[in-house]
PAMIRO-139887 format. One line per field, with one value per residue: x negated, y negated, z of N, C-alpha, C, O in turn; residue in three letters; chain. Coordinates in pm, 1 decimal, padded with zeros to 6 digits, always signed. Example, Ala and Ser with C-alpha at 12.3 -4.5 7.8 and 13.67 -1.06 7.14 Angstrom:
nxx (-01319.0  -01285.0)
nyy (+00569.0  +00225.0)
nzz (+00780.0  +00708.0)
caxx (-01230.0  -01367.0)
cayy (+00450.0  +00106.0)
cazz (+00780.0  +00714.0)
cxx (-01320.0  -01290.0)
cyy (+00330.0  -00003.0)
czz (+00780.0  +00787.0)
oxx (-01423.6  -01340.9)
oyy (+00331.9  -00113.8)
ozz (+00846.5  +00803.9)
type (ALA  SER)
mol (A  A)
! end
This chain:
nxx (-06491.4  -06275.2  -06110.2  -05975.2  -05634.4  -05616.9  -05444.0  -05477.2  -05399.0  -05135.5  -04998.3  -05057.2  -04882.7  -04620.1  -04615.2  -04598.3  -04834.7  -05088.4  -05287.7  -05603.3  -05731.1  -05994.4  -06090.0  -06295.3  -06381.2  -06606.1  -06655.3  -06572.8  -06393.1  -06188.9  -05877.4  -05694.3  -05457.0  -05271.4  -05026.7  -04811.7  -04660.9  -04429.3  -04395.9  -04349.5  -04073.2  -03944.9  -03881.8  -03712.6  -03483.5  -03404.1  -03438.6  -03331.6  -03365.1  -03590.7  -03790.4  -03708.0  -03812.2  -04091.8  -04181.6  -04165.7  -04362.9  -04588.9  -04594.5  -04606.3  -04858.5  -05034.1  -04987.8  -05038.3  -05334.8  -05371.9  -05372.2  -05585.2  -05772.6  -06070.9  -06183.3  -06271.7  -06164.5  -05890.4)
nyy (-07944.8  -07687.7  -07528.3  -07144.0  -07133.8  -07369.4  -07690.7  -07942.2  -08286.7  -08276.4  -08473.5  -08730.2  -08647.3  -08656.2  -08934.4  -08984.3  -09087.8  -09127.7  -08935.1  -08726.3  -08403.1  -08171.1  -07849.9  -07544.4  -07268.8  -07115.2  -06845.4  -06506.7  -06381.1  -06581.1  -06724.4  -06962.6  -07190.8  -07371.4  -07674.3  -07843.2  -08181.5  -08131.2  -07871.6  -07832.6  -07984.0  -07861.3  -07609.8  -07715.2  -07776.3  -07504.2  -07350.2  -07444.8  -07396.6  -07216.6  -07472.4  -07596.2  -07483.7  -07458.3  -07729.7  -07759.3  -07568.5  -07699.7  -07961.5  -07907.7  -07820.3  -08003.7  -08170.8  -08071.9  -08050.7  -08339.1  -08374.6  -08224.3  -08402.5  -08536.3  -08801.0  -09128.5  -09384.7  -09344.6)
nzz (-03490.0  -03421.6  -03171.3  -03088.6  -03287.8  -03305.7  -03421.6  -03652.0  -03784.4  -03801.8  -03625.8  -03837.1  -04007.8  -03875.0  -03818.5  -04053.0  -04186.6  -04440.0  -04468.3  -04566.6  -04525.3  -04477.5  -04437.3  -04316.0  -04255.1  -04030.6  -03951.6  -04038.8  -03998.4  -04016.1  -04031.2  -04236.5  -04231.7  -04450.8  -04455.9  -04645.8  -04638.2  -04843.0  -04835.4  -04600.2  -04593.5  -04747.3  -04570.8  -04415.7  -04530.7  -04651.3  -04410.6  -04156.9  -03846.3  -03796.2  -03912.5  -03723.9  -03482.7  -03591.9  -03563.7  -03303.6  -03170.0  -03321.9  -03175.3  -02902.5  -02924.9  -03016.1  -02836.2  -02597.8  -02658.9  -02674.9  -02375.3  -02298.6  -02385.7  -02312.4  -02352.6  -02345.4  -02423.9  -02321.9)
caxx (-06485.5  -06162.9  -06081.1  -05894.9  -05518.9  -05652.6  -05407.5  -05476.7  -05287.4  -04958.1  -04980.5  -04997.8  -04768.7  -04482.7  -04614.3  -04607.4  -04974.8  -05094.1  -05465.9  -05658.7  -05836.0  -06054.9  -06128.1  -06334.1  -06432.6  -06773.2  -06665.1  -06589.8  -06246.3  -06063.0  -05762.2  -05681.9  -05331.9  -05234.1  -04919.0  -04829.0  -04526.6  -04350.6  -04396.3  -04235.8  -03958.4  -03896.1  -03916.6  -03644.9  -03380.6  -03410.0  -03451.4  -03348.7  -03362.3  -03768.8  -03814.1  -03731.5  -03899.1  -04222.2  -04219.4  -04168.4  -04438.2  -04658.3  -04561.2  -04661.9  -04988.8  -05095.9  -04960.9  -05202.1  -05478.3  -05433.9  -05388.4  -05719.4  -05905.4  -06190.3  -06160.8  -06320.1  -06070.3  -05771.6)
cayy (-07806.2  -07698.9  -07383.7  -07077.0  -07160.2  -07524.1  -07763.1  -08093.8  -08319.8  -08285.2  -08625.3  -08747.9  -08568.7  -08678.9  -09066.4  -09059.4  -09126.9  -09051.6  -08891.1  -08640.6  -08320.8  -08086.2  -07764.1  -07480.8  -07167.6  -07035.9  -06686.9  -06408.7  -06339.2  -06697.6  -06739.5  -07126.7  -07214.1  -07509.9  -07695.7  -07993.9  -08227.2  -08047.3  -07751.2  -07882.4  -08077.3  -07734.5  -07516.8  -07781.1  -07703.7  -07351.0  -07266.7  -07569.2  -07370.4  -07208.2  -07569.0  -07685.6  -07367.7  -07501.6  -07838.5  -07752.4  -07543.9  -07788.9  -08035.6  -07910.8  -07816.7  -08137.3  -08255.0  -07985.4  -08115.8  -08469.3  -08373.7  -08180.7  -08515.4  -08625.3  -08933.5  -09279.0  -09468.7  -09326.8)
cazz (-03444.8  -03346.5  -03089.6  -03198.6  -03250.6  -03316.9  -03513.5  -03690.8  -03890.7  -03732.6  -03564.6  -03939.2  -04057.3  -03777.1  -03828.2  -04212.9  -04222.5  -04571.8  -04466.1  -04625.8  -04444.7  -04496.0  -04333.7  -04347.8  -04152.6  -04009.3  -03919.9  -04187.4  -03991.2  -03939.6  -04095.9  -04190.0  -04312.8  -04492.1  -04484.1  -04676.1  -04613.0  -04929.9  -04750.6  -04431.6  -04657.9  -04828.0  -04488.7  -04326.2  -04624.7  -04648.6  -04275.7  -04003.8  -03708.8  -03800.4  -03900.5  -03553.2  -03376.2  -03604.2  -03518.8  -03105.3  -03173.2  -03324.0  -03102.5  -02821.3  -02946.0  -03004.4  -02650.1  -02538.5  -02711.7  -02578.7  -02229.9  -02245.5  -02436.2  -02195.6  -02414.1  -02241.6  -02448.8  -02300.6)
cxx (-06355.7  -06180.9  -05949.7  -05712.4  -05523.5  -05517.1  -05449.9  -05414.4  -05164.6  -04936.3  -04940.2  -04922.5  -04642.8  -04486.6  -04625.6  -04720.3  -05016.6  -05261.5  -05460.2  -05780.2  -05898.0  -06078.6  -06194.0  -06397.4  -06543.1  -06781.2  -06595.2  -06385.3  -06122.4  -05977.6  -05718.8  -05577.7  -05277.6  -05063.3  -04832.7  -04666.4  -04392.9  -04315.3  -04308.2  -04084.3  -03862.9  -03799.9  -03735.2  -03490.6  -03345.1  -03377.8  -03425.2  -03379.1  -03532.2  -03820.7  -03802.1  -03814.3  -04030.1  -04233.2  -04214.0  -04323.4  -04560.0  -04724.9  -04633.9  -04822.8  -05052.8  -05028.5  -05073.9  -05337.9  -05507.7  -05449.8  -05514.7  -05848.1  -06026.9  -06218.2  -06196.9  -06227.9  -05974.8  -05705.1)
cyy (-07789.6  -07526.0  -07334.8  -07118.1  -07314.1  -07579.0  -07895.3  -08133.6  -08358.8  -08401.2  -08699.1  -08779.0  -08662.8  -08877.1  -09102.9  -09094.7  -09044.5  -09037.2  -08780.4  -08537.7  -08226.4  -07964.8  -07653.2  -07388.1  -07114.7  -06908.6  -06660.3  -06400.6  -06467.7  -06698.4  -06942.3  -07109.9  -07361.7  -07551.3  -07818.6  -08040.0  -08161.6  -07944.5  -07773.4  -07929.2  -07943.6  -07635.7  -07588.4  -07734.8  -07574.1  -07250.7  -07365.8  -07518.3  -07306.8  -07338.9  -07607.4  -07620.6  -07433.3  -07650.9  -07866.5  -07679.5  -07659.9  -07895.0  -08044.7  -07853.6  -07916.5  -08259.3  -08210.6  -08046.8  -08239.6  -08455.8  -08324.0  -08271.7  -08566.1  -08741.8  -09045.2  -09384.6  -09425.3  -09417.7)
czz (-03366.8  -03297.6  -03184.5  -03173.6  -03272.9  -03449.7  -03529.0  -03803.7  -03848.4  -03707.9  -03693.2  -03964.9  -03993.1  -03819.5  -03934.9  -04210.1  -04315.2  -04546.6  -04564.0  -04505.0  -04498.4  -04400.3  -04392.5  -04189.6  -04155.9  -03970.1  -04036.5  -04159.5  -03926.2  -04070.0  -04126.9  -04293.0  -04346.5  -04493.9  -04541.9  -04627.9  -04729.7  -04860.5  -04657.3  -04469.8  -04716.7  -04691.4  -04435.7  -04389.0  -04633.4  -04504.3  -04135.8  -03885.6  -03713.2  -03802.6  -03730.4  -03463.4  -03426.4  -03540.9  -03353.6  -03082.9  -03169.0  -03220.8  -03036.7  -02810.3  -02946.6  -02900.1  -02573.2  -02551.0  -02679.5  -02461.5  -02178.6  -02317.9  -02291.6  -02299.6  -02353.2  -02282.2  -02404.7  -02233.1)
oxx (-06327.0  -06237.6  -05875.7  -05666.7  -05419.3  -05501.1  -05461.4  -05379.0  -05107.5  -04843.3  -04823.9  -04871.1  -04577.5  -04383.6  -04655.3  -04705.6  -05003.5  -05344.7  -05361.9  -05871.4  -05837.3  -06085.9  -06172.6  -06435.6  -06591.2  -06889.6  -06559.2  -06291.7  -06028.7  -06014.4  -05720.3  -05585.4  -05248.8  -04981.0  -04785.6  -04576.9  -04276.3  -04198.3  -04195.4  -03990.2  -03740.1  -03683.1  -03643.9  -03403.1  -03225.8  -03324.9  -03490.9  -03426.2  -03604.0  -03900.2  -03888.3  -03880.7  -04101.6  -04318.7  -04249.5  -04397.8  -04614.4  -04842.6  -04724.2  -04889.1  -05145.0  -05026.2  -05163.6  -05421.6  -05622.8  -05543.3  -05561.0  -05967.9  -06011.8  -06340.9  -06108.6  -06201.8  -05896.5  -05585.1)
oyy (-07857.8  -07434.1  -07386.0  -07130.1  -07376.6  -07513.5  -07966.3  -08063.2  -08466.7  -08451.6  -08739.0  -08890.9  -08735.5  -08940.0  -09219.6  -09203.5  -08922.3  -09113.2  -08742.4  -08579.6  -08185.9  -07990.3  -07637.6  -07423.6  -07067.2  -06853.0  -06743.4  -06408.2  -06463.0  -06675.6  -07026.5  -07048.1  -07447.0  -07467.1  -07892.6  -07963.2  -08150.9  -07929.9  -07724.9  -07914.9  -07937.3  -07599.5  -07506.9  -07677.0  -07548.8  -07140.5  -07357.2  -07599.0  -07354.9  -07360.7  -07638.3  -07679.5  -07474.3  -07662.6  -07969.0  -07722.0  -07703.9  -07914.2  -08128.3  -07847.4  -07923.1  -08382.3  -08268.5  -08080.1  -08276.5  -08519.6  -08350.4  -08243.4  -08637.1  -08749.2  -09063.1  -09473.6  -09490.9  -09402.2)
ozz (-03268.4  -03356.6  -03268.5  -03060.0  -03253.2  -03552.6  -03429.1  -03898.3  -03864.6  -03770.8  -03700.0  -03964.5  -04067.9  -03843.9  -03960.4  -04265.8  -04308.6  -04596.0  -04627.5  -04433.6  -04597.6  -04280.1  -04512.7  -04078.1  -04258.8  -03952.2  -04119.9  -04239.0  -03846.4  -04185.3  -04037.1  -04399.2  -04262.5  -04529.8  -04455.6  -04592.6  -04691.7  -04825.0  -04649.4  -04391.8  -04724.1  -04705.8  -04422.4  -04324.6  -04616.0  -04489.6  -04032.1  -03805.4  -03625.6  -03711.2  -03648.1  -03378.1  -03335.0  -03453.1  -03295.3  -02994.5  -03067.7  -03190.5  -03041.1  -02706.8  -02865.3  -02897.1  -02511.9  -02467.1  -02655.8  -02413.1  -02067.7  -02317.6  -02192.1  -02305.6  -02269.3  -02201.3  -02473.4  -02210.3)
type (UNK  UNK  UNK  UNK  UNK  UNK  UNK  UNK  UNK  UNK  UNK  UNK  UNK  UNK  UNK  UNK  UNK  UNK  UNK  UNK  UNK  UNK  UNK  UNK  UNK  UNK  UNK  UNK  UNK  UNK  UNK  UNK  UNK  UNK  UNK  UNK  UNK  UNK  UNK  UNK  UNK  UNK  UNK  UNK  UNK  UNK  UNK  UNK  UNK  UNK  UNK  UNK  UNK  UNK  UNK  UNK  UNK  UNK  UNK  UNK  UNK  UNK  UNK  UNK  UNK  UNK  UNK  UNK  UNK  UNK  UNK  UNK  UNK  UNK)
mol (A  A  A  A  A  A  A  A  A  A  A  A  A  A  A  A  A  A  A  A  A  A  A  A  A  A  A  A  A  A  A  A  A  A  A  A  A  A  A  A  A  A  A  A  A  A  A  A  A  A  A  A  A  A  A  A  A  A  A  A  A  A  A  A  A  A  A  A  A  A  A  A  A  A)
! end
């Protein structure tokens, strides 16, 4: 269950880890956007400076998301 604005994957993504995800929405009005490494490989060519704005973005989303882990392994 992820909150709204939720990303996963990214970590992945940045460490070359070749996973697989799934996702799916339980309300009528969520929006879920996919993005594969093509995508990102494409985005980087075409546009370097959105590329970098997405990946600061990203980024710090999933900084967010560890800093608010209540995690026992940390």
């Amino acid at each position: 269950i992820w909150p709204a604005g939720g990303v996963f994957g990214y970590t992945d993504t940045l460490l070359d880890r070749h996973n697989t995800f799934s996702a799916f929405a339980t309300q009528n009005d969520t929006r879920v956007a996919k993005l594969t490494r093509s995508d990102l490989n494409l985005l980087k060519q075409e546009d370097p400076v959105l590329d970098a704005l997405l990946h600061r973005v990203l980024l710090r989303s999933s900084v967010l998301d560890l800093a608010n882990c209540s995690c026992d392994d940390v």
